[in-house]
C-alpha positions, -999 to +999 in steps of 0.1 A: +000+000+000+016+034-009+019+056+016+016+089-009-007+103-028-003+122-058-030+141-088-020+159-120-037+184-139-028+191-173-031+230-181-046+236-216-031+255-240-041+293-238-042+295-200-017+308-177-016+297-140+007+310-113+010+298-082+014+323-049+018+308-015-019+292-010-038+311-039-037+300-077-041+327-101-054+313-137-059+331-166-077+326-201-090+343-228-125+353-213-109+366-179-089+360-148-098+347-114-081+331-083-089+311-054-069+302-020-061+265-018-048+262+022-041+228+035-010+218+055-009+182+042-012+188+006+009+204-013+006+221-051+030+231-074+036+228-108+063+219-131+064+226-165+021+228-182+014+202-154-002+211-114+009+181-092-011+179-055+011+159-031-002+144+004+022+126+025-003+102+042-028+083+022-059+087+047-094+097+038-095+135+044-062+138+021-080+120+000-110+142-001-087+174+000-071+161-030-104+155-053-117+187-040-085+208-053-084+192-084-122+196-091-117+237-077-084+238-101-105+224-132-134+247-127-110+276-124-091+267-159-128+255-176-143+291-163-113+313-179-116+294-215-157+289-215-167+305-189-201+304-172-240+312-174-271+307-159-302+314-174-334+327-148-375+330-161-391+356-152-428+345-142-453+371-132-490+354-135-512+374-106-491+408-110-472+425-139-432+426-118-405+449-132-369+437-132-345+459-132-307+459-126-279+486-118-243+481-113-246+460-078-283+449-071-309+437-093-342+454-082-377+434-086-409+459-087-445+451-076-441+412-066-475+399-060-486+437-058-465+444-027-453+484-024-416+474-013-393+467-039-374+434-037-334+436-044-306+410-046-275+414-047-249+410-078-213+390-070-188+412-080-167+399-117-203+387-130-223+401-162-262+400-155-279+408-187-325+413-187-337+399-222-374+408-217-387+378-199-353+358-197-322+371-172-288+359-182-259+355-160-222+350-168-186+348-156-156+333-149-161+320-115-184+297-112-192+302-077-197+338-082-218+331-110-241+308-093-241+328-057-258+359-081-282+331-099-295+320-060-297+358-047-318+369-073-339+334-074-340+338-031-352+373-035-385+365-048-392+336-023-428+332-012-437+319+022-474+311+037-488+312+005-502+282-020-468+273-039-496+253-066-512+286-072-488+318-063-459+308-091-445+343-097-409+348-091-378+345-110-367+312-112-332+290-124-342+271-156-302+266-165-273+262-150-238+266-164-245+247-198-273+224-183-311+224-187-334+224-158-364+203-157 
């Protein structure tokens, strides 16, 4: 039984990584982003276009801290070449809502006729565009992306009413390149 373990990423051609004490810095042709990677027991460097993740004892959490590196590392380098977007309905059956968006917040006007406006809040480094019924959201970071995708979806949540009849809200039908049924 080996008493090591070791992963290697392959870095594709067009992106640039760099390596800082615990944060990776990758770059790509749609953008840049970065992400700390802290664990004592594992280490990460790279050599040559290849990231190698070293852990010294082949346990279970290593194990586990390994994967989730190399599944962070790969959704880093896959959202700097394609980046990605999530697509939100906008459903307003009982009440005509307004969506509206400025640099930081996305605003949601007359929700079931109520006076207060509704606002959720925009991740920094994402792009939210309103297509008349359809919102868009994209980025590089994937967690950034899908953080704004939840705000806004969270904003319009409806408590003690019918969920079969009261429908309005701004709901996910996408998700970074997959369709929601």
């Amino acid at each position: 039984m080996s008493t090591k373990i070791e992963r290697t990423i392959e870095i594709p051609k067009g992106v640039e990584v760099t390596l800082k004490s615990n944060f990776i810095e990758v770059k790509g042709p749609k953008g840049e982003t970065k992400k700390r990677l802290a664990e004592p027991s594992v280490s990460v460097k790279r050599e040559g276009n290849v990231i190698i993740l070293n852990a010294d004892k082949n346990s279970k959490k290593e194990k586990r801290i390994i994967n989730t590196f190399v599944a962070h590392i790969k959704n880093l380098m896959h959202g700097v070449t394609e980046g990605y977007e999530y697509t939100l309905k906008i459903c307003s059956g009982h009440f005509p809502m307004t969506v509206t968006t400025d640099q930081k917040n996305i605003v949601v006007k007359n929700f079931l006729g109520e006076k207060v406006e509704r606002i959720a809040k925009i991740a920094p480094h994402t792009k939210v565009d309103i297509k008349g019924d359809v919102i868009v959201i994209s980025g590089v970071n994937k967690e950034e992306v899908g953080q704004t995708a939840s705000n806004i979806e969270q904003s319009t949540r409806i408590t003690n009413r019918d969920r079969r009849i009261f429908m309005d809200g701004l709901w996910i039908t996408s998700k970074a390149g997959r369709k929601m049924e």
